[in-house]
C-alpha positions, 0 to 999 in steps of 0.5 A: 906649509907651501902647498897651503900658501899655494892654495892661500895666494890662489884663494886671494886671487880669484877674489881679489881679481873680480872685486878690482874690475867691479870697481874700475869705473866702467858700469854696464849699459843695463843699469843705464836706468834714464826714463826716455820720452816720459810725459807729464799727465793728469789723471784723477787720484782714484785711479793712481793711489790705493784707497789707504793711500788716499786716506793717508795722504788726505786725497779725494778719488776725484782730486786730480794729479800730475804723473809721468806717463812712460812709453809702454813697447805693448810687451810685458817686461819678463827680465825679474822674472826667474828662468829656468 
């Protein structure tokens, strides 16, 4: 019977360990998500919204909208992608 409260009380830590740091408060700066330098822009409804998203929000292609316009470093953003 020891050897399994050995192995129980082990089990526990390694999970118990890891969920308390998860929640010490402290959050890693990649989930920093502030959108830096972004600017109001129009740009006209064609080129924003799909034709079925026109028709359902009842838009004309040549209606102009305000989007926010963000900064783009010229380089395609990988990080989603799988590695192997």
């Amino acid at each position: 019977m020891t050897r399994f409260a050995y192995i129980a009380a082990a089990l526990t830590a390694f999970v118990a360990v890891p969920a308390a740091a998860e929640n010490m408060g402290d959050k890693p700066a990649m989930n920093d998500f502030r959108a830096t330098n972004t600017v109001q822009v129009e740009r006209r409804a064609g080129e924003v919204y799909t034709s079925r998203e026109l028709a359902t929000l009842g838009f004309d292609a040549d209606k102009m909208v305000s989007v926010s316009s963000f900064p783009s470093g010229g380089r395609p953003d990988d990080s989603s992608r799988d590695r192997m």
